[in-house]
Predicted model as a PDB file, atoms N, CA, C, CB and O in Angstrom, pLDDT in the B-factor column:
MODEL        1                                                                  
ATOM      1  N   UNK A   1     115.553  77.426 119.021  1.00 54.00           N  
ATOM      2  CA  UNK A   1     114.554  77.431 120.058  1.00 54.00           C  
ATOM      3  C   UNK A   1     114.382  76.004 120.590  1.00 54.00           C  
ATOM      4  CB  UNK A   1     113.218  77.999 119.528  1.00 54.00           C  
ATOM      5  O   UNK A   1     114.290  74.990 119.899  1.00 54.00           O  
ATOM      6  N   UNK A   2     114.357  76.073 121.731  1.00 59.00           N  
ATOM      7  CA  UNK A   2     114.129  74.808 122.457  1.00 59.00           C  
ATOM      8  C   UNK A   2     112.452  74.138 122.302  1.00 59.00           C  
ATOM      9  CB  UNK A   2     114.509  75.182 124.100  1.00 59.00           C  
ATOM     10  O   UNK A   2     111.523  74.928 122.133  1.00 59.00           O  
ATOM     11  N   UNK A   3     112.247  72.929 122.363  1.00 57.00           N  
ATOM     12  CA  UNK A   3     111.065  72.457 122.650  1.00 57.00           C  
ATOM     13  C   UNK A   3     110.949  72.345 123.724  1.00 57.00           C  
ATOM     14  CB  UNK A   3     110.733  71.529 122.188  1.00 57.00           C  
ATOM     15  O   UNK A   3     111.880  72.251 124.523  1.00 57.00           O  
ATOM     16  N   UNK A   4     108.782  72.320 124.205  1.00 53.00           N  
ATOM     17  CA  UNK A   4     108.870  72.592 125.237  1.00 53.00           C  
ATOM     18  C   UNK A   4     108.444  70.854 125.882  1.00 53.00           C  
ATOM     19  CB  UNK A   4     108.002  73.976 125.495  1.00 53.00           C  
ATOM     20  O   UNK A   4     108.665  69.884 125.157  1.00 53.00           O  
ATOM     21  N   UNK A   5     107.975  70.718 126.964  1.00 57.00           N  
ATOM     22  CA  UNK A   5     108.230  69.751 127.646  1.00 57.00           C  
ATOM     23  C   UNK A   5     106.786  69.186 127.425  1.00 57.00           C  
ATOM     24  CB  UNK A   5     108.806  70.049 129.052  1.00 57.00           C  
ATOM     25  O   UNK A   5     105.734  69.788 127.206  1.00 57.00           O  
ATOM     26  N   UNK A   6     107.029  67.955 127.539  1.00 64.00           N  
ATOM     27  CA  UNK A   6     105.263  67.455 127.182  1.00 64.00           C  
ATOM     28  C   UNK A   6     104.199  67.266 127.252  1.00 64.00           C  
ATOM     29  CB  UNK A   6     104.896  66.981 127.057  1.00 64.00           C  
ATOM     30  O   UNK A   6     103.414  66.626 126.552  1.00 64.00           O  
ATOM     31  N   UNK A   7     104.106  67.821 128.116  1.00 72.00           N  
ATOM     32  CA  UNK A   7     103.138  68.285 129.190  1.00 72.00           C  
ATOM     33  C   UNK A   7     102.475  69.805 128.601  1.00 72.00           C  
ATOM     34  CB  UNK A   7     104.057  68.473 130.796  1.00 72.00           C  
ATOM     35  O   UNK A   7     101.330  70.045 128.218  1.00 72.00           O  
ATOM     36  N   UNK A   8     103.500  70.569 128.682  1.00 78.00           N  
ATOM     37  CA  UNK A   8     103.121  71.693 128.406  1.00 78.00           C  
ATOM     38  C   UNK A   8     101.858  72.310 127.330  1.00 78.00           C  
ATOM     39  CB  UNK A   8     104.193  72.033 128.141  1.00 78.00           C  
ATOM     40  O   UNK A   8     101.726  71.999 126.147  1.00 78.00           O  
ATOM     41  N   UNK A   9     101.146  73.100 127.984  1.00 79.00           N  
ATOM     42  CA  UNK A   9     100.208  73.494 126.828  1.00 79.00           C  
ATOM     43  C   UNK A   9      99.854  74.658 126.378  1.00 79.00           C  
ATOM     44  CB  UNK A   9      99.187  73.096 126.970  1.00 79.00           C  
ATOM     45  O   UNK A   9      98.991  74.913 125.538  1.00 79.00           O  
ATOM     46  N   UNK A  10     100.888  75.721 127.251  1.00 85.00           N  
ATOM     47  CA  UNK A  10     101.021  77.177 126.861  1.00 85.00           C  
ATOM     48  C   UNK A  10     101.051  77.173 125.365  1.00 85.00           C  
ATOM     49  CB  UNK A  10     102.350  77.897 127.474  1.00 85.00           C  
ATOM     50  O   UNK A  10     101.682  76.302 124.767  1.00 85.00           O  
ATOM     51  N   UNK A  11     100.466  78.007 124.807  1.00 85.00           N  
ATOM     52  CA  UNK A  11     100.948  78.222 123.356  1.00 85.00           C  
ATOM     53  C   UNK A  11     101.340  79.686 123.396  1.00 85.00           C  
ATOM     54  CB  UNK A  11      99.767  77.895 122.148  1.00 85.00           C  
ATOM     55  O   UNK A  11     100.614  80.309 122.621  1.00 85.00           O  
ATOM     56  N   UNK A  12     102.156  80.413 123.967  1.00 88.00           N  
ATOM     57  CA  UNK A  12     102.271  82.026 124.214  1.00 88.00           C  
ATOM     58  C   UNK A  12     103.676  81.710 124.271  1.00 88.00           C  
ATOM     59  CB  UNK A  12     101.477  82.915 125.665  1.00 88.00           C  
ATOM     60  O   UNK A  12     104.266  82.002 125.312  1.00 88.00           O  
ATOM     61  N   UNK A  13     104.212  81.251 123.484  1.00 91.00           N  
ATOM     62  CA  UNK A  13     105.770  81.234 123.039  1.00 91.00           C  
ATOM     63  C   UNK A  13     106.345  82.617 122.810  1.00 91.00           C  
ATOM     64  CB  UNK A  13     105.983  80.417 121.648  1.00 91.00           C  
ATOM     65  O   UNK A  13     107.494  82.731 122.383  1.00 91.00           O  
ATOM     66  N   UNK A  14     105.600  83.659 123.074  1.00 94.00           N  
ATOM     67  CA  UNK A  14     106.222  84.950 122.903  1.00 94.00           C  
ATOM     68  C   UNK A  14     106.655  84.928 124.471  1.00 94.00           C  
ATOM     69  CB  UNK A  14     105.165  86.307 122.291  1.00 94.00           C  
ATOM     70  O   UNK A  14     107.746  85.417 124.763  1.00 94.00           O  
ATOM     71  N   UNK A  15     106.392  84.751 124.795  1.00 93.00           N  
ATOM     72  CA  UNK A  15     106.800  85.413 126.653  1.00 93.00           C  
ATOM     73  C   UNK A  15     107.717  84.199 126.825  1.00 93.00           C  
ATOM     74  CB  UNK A  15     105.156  85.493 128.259  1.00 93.00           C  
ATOM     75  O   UNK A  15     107.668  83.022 126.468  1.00 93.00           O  
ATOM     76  N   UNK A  16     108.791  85.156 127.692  1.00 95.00           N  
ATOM     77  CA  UNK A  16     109.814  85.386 128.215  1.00 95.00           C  
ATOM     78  C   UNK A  16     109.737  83.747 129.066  1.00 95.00           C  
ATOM     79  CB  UNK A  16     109.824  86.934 129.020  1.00 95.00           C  
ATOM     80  O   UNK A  16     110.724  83.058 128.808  1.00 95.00           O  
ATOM     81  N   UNK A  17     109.123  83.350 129.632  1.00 94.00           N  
ATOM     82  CA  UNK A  17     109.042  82.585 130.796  1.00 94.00           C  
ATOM     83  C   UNK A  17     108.455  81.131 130.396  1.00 94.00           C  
ATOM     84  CB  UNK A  17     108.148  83.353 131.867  1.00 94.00           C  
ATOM     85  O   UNK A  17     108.514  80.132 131.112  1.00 94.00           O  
ATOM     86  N   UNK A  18     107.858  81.217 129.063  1.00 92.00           N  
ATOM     87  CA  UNK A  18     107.592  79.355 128.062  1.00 92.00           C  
ATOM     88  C   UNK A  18     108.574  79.053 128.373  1.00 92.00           C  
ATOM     89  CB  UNK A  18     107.424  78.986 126.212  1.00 92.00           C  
ATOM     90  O   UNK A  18     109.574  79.761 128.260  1.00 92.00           O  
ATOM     91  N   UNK A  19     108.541  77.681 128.947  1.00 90.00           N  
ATOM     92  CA  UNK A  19     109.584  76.994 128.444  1.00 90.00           C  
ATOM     93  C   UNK A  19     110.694  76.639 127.496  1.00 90.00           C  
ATOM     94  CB  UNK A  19     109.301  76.546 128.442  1.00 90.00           C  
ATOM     95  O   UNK A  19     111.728  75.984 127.628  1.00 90.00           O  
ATOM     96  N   UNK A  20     110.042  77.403 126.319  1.00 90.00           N  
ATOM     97  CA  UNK A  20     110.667  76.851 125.340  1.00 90.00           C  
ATOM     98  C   UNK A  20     112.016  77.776 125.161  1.00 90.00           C  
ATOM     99  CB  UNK A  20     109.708  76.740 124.110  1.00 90.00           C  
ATOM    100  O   UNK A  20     113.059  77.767 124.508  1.00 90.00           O  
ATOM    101  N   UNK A  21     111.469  78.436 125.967  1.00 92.00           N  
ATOM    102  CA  UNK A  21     112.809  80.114 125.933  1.00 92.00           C  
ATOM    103  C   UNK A  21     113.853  79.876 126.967  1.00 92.00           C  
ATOM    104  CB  UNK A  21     112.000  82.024 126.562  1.00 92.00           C  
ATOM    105  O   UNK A  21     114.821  80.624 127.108  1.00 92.00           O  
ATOM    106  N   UNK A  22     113.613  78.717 127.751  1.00 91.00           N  
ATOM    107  CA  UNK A  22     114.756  78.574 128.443  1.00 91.00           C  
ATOM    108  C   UNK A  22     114.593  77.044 129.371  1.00 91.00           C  
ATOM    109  CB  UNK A  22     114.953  80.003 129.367  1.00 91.00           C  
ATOM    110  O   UNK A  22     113.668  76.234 129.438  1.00 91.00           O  
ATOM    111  N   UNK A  23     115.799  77.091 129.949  1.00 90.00           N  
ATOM    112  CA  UNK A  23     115.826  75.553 130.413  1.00 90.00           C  
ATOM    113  C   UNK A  23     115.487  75.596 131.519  1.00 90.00           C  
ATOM    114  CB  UNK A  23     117.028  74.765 130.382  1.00 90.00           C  
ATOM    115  O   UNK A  23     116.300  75.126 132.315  1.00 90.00           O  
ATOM    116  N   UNK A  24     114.311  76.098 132.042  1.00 91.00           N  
ATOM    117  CA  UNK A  24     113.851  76.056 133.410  1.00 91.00           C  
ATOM    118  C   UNK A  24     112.654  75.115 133.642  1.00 91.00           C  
ATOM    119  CB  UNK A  24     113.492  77.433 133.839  1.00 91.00           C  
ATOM    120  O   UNK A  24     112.362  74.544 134.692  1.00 91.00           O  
ATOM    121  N   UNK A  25     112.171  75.077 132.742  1.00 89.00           N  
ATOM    122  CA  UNK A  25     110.861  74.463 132.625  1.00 89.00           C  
ATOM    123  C   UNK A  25     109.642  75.415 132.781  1.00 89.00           C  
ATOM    124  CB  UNK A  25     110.767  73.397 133.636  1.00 89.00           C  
ATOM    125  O   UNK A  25     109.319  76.261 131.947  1.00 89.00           O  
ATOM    126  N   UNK A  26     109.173  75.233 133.649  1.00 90.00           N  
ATOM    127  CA  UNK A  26     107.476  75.963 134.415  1.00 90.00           C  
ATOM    128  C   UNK A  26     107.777  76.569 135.031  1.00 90.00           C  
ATOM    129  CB  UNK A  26     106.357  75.306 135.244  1.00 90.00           C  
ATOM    130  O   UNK A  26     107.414  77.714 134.759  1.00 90.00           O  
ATOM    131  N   UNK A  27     108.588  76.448 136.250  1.00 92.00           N  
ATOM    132  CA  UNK A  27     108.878  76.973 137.576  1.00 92.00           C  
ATOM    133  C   UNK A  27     109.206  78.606 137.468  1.00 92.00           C  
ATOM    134  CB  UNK A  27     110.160  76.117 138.212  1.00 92.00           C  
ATOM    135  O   UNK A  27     109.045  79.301 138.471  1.00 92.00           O  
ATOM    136  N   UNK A  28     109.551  79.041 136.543  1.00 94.00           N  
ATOM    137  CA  UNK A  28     109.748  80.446 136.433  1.00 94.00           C  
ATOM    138  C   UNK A  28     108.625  81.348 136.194  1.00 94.00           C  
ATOM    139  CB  UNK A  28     110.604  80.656 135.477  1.00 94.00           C  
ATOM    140  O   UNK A  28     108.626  82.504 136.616  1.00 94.00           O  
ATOM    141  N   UNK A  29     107.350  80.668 135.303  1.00 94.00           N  
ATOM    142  CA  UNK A  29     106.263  80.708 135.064  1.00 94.00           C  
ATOM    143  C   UNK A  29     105.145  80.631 136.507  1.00 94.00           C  
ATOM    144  CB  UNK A  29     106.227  79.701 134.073  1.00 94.00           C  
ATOM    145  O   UNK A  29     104.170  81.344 136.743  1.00 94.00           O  
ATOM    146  N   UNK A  30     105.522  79.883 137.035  1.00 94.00           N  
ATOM    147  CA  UNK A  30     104.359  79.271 138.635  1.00 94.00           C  
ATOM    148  C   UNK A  30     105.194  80.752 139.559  1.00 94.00           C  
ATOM    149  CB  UNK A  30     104.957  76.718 139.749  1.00 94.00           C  
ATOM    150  O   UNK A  30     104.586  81.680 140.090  1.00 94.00           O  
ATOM    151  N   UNK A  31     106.511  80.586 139.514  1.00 96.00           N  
ATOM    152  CA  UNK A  31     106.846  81.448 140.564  1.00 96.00           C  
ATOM    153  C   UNK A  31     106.086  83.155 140.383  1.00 96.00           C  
ATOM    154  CB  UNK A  31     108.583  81.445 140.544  1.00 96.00           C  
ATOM    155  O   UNK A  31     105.637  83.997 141.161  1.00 96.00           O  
ATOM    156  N   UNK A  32     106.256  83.042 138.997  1.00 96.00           N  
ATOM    157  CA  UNK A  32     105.458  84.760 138.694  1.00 96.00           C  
ATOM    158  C   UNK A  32     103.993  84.955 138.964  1.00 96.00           C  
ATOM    159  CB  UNK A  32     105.491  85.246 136.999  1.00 96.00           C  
ATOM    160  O   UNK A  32     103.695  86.063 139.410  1.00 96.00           O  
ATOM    161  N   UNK A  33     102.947  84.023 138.766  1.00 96.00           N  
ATOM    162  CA  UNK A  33     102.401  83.831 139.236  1.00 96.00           C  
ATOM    163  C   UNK A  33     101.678  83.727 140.634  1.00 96.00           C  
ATOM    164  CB  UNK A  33     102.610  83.532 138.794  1.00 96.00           C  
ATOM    165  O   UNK A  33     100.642  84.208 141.095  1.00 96.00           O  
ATOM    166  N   UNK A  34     102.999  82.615 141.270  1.00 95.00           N  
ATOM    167  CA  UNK A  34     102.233  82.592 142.852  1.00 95.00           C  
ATOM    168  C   UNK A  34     102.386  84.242 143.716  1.00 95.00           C  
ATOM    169  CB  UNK A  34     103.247  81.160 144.019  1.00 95.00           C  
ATOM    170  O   UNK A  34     101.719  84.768 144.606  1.00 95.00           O  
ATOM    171  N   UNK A  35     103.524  84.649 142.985  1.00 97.00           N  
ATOM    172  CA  UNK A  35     103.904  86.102 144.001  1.00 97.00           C  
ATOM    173  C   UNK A  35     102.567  87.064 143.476  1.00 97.00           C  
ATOM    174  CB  UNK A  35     105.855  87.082 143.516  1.00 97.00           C  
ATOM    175  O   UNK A  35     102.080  87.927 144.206  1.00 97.00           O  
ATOM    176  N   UNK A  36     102.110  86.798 142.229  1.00 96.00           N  
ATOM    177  CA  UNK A  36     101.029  87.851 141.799  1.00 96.00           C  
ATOM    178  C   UNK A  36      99.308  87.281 142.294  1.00 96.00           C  
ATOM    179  CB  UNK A  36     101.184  88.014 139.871  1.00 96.00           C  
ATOM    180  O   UNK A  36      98.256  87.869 142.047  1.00 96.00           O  
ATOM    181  N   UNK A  37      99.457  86.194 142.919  1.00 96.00           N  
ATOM    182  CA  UNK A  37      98.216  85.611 143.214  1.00 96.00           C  
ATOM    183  C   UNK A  37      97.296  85.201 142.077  1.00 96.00           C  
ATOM    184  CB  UNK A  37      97.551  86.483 144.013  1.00 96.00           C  
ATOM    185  O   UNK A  37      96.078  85.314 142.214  1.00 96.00           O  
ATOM    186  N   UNK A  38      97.854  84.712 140.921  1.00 96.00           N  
ATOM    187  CA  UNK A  38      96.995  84.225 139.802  1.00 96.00           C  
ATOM    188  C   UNK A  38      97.791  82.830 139.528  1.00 96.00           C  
ATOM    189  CB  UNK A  38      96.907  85.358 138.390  1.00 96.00           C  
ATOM    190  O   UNK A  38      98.892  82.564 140.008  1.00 96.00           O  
ATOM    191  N   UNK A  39      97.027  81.988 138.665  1.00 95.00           N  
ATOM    192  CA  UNK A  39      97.089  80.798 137.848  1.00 95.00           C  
ATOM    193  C   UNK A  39      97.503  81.217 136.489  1.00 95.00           C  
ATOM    194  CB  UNK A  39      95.758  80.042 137.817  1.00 95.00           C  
ATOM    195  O   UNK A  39      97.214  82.206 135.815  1.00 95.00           O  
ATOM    196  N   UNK A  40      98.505  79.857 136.207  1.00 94.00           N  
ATOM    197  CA  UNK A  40      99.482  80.335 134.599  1.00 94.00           C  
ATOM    198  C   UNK A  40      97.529  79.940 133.949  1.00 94.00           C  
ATOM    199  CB  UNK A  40     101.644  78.620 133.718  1.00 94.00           C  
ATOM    200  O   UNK A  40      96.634  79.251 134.438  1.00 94.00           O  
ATOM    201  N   UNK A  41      97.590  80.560 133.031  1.00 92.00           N  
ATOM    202  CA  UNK A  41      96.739  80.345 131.623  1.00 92.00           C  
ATOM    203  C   UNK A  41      96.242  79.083 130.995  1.00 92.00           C  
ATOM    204  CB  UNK A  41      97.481  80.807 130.599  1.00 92.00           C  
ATOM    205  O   UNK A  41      95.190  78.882 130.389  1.00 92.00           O  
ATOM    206  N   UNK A  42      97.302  78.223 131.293  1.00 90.00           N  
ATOM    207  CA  UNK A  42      97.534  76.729 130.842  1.00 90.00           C  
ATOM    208  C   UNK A  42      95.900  76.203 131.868  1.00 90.00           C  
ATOM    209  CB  UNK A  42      99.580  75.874 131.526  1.00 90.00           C  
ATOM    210  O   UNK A  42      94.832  75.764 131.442  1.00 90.00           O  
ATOM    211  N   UNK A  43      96.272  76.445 133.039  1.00 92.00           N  
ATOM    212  CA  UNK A  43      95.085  75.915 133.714  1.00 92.00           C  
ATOM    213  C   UNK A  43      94.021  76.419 133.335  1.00 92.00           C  
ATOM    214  CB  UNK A  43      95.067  76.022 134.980  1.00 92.00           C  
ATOM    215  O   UNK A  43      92.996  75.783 133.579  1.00 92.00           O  
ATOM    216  N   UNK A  44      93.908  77.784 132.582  1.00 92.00           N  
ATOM    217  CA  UNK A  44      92.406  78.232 132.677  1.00 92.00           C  
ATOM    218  C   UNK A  44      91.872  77.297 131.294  1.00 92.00           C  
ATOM    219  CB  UNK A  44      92.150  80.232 132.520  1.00 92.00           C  
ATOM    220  O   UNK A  44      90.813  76.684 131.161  1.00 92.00           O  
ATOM    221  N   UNK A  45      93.101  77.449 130.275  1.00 89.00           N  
ATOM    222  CA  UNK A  45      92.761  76.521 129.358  1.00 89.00           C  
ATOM    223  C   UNK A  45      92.540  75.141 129.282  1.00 89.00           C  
ATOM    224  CB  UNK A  45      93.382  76.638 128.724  1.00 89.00           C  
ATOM    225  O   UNK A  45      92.044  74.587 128.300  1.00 89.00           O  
ATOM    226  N   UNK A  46      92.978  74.463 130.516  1.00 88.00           N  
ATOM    227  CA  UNK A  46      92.599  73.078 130.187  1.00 88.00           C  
ATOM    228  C   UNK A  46      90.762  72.896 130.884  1.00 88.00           C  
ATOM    229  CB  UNK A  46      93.975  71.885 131.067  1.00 88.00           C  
ATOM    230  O   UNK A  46      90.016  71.952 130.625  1.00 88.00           O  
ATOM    231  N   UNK A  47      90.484  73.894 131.627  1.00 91.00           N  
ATOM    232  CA  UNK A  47      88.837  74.438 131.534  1.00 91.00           C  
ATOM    233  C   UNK A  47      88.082  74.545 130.218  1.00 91.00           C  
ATOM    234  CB  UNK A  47      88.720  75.911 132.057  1.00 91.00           C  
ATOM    235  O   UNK A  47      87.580  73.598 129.613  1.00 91.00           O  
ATOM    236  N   UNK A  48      88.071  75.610 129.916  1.00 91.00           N  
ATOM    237  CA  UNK A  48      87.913  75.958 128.261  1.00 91.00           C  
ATOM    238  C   UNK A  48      88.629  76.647 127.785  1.00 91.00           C  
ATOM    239  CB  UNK A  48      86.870  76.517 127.787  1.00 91.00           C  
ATOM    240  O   UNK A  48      89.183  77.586 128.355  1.00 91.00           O  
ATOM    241  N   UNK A  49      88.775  76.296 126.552  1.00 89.00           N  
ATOM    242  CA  UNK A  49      89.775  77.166 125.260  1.00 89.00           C  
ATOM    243  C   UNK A  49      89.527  78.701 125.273  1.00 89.00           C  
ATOM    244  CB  UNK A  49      89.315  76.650 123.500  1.00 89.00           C  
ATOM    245  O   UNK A  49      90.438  79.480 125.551  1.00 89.00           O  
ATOM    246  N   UNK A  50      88.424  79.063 125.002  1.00 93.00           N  
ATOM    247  CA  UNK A  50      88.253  80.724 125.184  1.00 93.00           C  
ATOM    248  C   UNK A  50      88.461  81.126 126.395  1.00 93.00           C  
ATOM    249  CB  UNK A  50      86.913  81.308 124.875  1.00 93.00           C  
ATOM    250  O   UNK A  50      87.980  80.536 127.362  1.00 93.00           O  
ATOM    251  N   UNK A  51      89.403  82.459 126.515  1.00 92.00           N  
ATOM    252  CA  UNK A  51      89.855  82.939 127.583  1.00 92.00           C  
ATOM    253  C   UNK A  51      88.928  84.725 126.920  1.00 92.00           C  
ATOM    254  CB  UNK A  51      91.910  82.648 127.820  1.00 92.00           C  
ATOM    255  O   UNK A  51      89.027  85.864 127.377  1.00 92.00           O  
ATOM    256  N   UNK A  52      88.400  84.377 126.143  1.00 93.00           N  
ATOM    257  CA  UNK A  52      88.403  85.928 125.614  1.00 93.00           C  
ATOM    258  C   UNK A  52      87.164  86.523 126.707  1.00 93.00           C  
ATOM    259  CB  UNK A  52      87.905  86.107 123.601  1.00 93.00           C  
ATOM    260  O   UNK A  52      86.664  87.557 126.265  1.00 93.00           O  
ATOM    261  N   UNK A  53      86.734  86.195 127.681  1.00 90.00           N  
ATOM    262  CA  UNK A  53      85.353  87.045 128.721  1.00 90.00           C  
ATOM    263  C   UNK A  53      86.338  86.940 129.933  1.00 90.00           C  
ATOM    264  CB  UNK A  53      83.372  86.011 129.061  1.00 90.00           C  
ATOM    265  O   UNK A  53      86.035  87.357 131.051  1.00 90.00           O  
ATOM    266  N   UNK A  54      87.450  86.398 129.656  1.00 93.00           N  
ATOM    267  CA  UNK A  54      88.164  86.666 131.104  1.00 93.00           C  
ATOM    268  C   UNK A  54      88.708  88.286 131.318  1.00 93.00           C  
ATOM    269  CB  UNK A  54      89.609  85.573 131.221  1.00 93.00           C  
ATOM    270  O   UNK A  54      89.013  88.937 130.319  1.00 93.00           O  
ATOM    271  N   UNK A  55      88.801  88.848 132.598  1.00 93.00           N  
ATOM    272  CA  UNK A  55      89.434  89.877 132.993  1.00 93.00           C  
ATOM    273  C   UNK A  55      91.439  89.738 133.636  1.00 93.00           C  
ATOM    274  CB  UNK A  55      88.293  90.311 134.123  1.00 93.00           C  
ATOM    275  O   UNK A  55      92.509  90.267 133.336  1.00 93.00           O  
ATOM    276  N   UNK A  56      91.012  88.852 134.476  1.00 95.00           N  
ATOM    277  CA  UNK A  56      92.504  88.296 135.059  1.00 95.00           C  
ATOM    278  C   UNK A  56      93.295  87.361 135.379  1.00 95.00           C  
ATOM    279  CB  UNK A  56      92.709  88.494 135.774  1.00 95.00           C  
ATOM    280  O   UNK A  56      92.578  86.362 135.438  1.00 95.00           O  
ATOM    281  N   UNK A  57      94.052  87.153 135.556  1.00 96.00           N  
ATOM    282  CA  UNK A  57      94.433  85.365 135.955  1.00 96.00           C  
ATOM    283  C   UNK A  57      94.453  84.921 137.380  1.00 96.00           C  
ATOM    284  CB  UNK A  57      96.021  84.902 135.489  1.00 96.00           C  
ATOM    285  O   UNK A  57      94.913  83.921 137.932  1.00 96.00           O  
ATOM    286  N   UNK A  58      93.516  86.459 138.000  1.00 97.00           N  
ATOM    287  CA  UNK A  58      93.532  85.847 139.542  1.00 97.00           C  
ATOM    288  C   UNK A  58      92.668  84.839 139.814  1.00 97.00           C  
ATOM    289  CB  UNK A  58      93.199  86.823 140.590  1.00 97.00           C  
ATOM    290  O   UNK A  58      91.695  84.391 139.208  1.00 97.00           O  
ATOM    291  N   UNK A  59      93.502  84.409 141.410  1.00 94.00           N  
ATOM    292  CA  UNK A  59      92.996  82.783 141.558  1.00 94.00           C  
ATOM    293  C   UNK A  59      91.440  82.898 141.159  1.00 94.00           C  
ATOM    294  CB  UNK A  59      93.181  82.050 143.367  1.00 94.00           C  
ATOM    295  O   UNK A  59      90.916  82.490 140.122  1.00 94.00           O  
ATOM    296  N   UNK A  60      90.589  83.826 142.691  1.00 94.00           N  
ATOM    297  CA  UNK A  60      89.073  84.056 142.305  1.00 94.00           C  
ATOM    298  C   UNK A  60      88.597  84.429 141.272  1.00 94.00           C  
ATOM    299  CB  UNK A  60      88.524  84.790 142.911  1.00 94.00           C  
ATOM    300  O   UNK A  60      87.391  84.675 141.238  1.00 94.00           O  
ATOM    301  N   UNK A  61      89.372  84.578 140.164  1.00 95.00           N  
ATOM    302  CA  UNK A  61      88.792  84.511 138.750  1.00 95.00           C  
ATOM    303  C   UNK A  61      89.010  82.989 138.415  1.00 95.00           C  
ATOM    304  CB  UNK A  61      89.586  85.587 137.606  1.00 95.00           C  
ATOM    305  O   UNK A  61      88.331  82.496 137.514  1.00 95.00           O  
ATOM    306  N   UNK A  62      89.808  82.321 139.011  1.00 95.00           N  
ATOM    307  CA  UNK A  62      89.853  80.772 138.647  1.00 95.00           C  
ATOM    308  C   UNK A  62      88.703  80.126 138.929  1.00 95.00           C  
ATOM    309  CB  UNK A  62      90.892  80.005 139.344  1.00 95.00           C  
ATOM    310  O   UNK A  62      88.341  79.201 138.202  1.00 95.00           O  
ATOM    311  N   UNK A  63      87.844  80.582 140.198  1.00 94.00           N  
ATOM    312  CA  UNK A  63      87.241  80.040 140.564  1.00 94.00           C  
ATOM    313  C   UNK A  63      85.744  80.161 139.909  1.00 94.00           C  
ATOM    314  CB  UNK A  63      87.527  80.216 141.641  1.00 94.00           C  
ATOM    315  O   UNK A  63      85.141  79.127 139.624  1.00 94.00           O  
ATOM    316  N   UNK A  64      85.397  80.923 139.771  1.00 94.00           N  
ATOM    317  CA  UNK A  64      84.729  81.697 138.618  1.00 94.00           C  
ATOM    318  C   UNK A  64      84.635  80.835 137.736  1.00 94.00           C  
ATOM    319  CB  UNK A  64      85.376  82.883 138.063  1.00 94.00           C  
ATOM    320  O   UNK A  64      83.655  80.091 137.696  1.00 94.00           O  
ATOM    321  N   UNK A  65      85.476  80.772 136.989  1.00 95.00           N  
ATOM    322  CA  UNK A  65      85.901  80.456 135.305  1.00 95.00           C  
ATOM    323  C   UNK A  65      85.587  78.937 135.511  1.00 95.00           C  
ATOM    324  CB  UNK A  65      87.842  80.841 134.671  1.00 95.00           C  
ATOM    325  O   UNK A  65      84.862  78.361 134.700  1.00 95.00           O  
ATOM    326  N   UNK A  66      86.063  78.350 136.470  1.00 95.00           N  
ATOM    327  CA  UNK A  66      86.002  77.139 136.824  1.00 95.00           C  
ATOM    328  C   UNK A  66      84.202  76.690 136.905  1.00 95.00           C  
ATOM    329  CB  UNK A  66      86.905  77.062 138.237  1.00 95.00           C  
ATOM    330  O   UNK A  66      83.596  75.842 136.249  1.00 95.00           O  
ATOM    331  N   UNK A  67      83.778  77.491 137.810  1.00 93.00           N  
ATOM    332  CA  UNK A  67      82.468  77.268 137.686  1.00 93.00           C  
ATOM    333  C   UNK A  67      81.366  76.824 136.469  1.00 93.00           C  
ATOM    334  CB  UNK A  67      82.194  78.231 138.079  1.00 93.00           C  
ATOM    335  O   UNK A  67      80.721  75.862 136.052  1.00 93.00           O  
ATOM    336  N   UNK A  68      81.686  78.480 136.180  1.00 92.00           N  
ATOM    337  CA  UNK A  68      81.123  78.314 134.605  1.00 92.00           C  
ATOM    338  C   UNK A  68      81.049  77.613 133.447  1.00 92.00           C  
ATOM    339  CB  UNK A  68      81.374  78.911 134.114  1.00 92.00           C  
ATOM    340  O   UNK A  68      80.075  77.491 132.704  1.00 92.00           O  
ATOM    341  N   UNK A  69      82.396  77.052 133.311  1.00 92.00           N  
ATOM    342  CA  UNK A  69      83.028  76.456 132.333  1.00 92.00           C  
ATOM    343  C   UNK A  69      82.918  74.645 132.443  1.00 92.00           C  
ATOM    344  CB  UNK A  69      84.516  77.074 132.423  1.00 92.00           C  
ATOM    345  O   UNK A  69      82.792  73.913 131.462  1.00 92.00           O  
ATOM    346  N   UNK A  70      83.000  74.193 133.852  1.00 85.00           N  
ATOM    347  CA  UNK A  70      82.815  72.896 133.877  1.00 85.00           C  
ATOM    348  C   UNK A  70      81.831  72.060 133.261  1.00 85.00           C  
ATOM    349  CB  UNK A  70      82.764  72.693 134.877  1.00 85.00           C  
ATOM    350  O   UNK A  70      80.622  72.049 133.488  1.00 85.00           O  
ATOM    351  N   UNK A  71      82.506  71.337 132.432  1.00 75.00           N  
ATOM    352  CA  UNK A  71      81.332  70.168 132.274  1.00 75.00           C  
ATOM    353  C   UNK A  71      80.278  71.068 131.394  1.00 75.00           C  
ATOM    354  CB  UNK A  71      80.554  69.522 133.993  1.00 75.00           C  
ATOM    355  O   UNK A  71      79.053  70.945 131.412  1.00 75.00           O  
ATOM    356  N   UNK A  72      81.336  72.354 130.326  1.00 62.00           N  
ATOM    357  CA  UNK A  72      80.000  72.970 129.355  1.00 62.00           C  
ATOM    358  C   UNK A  72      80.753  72.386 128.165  1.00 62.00           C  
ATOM    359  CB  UNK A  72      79.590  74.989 129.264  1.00 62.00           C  
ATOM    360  O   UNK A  72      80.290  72.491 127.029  1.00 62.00           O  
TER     361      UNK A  72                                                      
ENDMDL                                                                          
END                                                                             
């Protein structure tokens, strides 16, 4: 298994699209994403660690989450 890049802060090394599963980096990850209209996870987490009251990774749930979460 590859390591992932250093930046990175996914910890969902099960899916297909971590980095660590292939030599693409992110971009395979952002692209699934932008076509589905949500944010990778990584961002909701560098908000706060618990994702567990979330419903989706859509953007306006970003915005949301973002709200709430800032500066708690």
């Amino acid at each position: 298994m590859k390591t992932a890049k250093r930046f990175c802060t996914c910890e969902d090394t099960s899916c297909d699209l971590h980095p660590t599963n292939h030599e693409l980096g992110c971009d395979p990850c952002i692209q699934k994403n932008l076509q589905l209209d949500e944010i990778p996870s990584c961002f909701f987490k560098k908000i706060h660690k618990d994702l567990s009251d979330l419903d989706s990774f859509k953007t306006k749930n970003f915005v949301e989450f973002y709200s709430k979460h800032h500066n708690s």
